[in-house]
C-alpha positions in Angstrom: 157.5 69.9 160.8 154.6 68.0 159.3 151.3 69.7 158.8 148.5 69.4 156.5 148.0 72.2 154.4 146.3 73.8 151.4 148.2 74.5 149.2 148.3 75.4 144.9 150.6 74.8 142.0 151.7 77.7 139.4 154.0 76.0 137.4 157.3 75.2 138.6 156.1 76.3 142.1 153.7 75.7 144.8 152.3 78.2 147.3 151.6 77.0 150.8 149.5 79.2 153.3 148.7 79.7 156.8 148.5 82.9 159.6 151.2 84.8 159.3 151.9 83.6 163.3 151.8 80.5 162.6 155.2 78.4 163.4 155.8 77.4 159.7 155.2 81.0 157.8 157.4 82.7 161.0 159.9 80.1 161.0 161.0 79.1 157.6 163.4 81.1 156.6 163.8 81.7 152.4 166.1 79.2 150.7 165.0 76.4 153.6 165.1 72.9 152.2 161.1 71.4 152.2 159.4 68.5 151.0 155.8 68.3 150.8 154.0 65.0 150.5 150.2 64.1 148.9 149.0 60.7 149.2 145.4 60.3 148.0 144.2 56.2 149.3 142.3 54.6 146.3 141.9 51.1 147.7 142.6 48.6 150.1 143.7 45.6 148.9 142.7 42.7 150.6 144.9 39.3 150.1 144.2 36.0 151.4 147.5 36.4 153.1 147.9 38.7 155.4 151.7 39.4 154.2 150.0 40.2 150.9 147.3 42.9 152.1 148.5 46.3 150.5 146.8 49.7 149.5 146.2 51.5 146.2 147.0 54.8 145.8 148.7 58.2 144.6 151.4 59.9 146.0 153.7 62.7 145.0 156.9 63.4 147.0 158.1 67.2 146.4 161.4 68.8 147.0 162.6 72.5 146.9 163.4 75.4 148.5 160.9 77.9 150.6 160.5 81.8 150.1 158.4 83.8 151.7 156.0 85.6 149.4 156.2 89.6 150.2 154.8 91.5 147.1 151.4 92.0 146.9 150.9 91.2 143.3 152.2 87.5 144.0 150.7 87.1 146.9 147.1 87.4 145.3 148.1 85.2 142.7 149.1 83.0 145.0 145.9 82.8 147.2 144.1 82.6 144.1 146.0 79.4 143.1 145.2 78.1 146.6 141.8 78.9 146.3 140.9 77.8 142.5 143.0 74.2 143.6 140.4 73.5 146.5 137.5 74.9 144.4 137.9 75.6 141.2 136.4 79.2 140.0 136.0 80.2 143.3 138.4 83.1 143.3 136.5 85.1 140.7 133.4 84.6 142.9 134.7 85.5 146.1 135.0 89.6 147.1 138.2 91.0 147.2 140.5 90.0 150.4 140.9 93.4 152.4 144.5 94.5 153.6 143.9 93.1 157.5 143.2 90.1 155.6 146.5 89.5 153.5 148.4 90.7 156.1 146.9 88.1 158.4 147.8 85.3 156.1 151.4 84.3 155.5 152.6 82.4 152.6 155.1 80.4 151.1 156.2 79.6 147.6 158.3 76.4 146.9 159.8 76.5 143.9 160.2 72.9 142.4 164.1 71.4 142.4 162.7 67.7 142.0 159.7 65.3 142.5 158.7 62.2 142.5 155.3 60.3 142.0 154.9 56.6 143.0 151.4 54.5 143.1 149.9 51.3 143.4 147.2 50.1 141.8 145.5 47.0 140.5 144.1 43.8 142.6 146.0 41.6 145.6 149.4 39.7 144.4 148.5 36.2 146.4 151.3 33.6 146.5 150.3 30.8 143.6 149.7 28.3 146.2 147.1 30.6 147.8 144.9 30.8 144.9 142.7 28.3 145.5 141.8 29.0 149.6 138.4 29.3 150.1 139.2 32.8 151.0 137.5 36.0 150.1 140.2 38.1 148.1 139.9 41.7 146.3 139.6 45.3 146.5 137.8 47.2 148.7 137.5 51.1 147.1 138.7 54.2 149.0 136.5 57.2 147.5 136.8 60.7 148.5 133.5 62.8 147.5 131.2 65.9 148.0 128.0 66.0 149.5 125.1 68.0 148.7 126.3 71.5 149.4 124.5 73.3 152.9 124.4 76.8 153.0 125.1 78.3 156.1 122.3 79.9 158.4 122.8 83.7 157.5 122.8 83.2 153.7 120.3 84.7 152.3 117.3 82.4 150.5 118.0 84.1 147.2 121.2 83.8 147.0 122.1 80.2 144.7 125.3 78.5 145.3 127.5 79.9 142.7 128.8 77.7 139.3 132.3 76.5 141.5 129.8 74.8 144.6 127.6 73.4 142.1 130.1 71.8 139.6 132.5 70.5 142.5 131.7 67.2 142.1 133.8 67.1 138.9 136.5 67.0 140.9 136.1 63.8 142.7 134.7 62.1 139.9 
């Protein structure tokens, strides 16, 4: 199965979530082999070849083993992770999840056996002879960012978006 998913690192492991009827929380059962992939595109990289076009970017490929997460105690931590990754400091600003809540939302630790991180980066590799067409050559950037953050219609005028909306953009920077 591949999905797109948030998901949050604590160390050595990283917690994966979804409804707790959803396919992947119901059907994984603990000790299940999984790999979970993040590519983030930086560029495209445009040749004067064809053959040579390419892409810049990030990408982790991880490896491990699944377990559901059943205790409480974890299970907070472990939306917290989630939570913090997407936005940092948001956690701490958001009220406390209710019991229909976590029991709503299943979740999945992967603990870590082995990883590995590949990336390109850097301008088009043209064949010598190429050099010299009177074609255009370079890097086109791939950026991901934040917009201006919209609160949503019931929120009240006085309330200000809290430090983690504000300072997002960090993130992308």
């Amino acid at each position: 199965m591949v999905i797109p998913m948030a998901y949050g690192r604590d160390g050595e492991t990283i917690y994966i979530h979804g409804a707790s009827a959803a396919r992947i929380v119901k059907a994984l059962p603990e000790g299940a082999p999984v790999t979970l992939a993040v590519t983030l595109v930086d560029g495209l990289v445009v040749a004067r070849s064809a053959f040579h076009n390419s892409v810049n970017y990030r990408s982790v490929v991880v490896h491990g083993r699944s377990r559901p997460v059943t205790e409480l105690q974890e299970a907070e931590i472990a939306l917290a992770v989630i939570t913090d990754h997407l936005l940092p400091g948001r956690w701490a600003e958001s009220r406390t999840m209710t019991e229909k809540e976590l029991k709503a939302t299943g979740i999945i630790a992967i603990e870590v056996e082995h990883a590995a991180a590949k990336r390109r980066a850097g301008p088009p590799v043209d064949d010598k002879d190429d050099l010299d067409l009177p074609i255009w050559a370079g890097i086109i950037p791939v950026m991901t960012t934040v917009g201006v953050p919209q609160a949503d219609s019931t929120t009240r005028p006085d309330v200000r978006a809290p430090t983690s909306v504000t300072t997002i953009r960090r993130k992308f920077l």
